[in-house]
C-alpha positions in Angstrom: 0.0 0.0 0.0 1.4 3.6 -0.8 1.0 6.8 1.1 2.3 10.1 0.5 3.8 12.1 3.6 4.1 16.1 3.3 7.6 17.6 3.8 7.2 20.9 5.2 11.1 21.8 4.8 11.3 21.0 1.4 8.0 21.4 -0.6 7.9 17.7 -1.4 6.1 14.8 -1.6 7.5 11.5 -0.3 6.0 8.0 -1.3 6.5 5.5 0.2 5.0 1.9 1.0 3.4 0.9 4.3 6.5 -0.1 5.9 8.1 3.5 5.3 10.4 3.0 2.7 10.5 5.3 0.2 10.0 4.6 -3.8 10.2 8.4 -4.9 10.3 12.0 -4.3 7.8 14.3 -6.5 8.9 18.1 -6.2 7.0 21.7 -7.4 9.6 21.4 -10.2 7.2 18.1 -11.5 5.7 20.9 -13.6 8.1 21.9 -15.4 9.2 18.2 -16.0 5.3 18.0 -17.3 5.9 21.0 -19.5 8.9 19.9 -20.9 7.2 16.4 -21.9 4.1 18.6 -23.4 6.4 21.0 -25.7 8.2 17.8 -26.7 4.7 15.9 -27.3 3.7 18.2 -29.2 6.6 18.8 -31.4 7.1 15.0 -32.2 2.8 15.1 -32.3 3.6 18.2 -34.9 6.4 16.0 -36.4 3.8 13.5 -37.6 1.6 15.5 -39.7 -0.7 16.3 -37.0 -2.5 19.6 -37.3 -3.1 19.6 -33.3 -2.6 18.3 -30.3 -5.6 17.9 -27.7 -5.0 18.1 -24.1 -7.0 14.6 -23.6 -4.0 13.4 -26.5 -1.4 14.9 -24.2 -2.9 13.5 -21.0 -2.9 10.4 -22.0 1.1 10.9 -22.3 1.7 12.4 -19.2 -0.8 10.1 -17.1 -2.5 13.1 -15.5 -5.7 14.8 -16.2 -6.7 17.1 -19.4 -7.6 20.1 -17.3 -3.7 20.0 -15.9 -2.6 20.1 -19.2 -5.2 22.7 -20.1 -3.7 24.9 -17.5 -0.4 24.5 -18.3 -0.8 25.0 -22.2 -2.2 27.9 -20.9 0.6 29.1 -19.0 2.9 28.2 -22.0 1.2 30.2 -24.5 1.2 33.6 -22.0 4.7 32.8 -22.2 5.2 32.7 -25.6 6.2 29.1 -26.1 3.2 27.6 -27.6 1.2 29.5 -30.2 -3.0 29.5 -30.1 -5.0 27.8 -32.8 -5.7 30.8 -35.6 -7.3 28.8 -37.5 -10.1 27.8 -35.0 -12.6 30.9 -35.1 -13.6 30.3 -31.5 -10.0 30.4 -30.2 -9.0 33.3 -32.0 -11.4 35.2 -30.7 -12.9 33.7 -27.3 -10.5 35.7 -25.1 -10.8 39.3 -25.9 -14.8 38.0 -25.7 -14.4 36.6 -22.3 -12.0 39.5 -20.9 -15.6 41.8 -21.6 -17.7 39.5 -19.8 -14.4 38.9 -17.1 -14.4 42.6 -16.3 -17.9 43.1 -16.1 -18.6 40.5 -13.4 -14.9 41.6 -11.9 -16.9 44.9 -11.2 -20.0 42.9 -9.9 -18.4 41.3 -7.5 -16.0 44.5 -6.6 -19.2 46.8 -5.8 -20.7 43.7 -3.9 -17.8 43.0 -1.5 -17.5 47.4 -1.0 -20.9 47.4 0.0 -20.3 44.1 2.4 -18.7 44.4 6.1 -17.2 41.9 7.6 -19.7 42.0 10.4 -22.2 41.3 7.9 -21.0 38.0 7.1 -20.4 36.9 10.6 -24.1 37.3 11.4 -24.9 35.8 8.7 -22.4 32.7 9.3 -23.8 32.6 13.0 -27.1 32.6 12.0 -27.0 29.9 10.1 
């Protein structure tokens, strides 16, 4: 049986069986190992003849979830390593869409929480 023990000091997670003995260490730096393997993936993917790469593709190589690899595409193209899809209509133009609608519940939420005291939400926690 395998258990995973948090490392306060060292921002790591041990595994290790039943009995204690540890099989590995996985640190914060696993991302970029997983955004190395997606750039690479992708390339080789690219490589092929294939005109994309979907994150459930990707996921499958990594053995994690597609929303992880979502994210971190994500993070990759803010950085400039991985370009968007101009040929999809949707994804050329869903984020300047969404930054509209982003600010304007942004805004929402901002006049809600001005116009909220703390002592607000306490009675309201208390009174259940």
């Amino acid at each position: 049986m395998l258990h995973s023990a948090r490392s306060d000091t060292r921002n790591s997670t041990r595994l290790a069986t039943s009995a204690g003995t540890p099989l590995t260490t996985v640190t914060a730096n696993s991302r970029l190992t997983i955004a190395a393997h997606v750039l690479v993936w992708m390339g080789l993917n690219q490589r092929l003849g294939a005109e994309l790469s979907t994150s459930e593709q990707i996921a499958g190589s990594v053995n994690t979830n597609p929303v992880v690899i979502r994210r971190l595409v994500s993070q990759l193209r803010d950085a400039g390593l991985v370009e968007p899809n101009q040929a999809c209509p949707v994804g050329a133009g869903i984020r300047p869409a969404m930054e509209r609608v982003y600010g304007g519940v942004e805004d929402a939420v901002s006049r809600e929480l001005a116009a909220t005291t703390l002592a607000e939400v306490s009675q309201d926690v208390l009174a259940g």
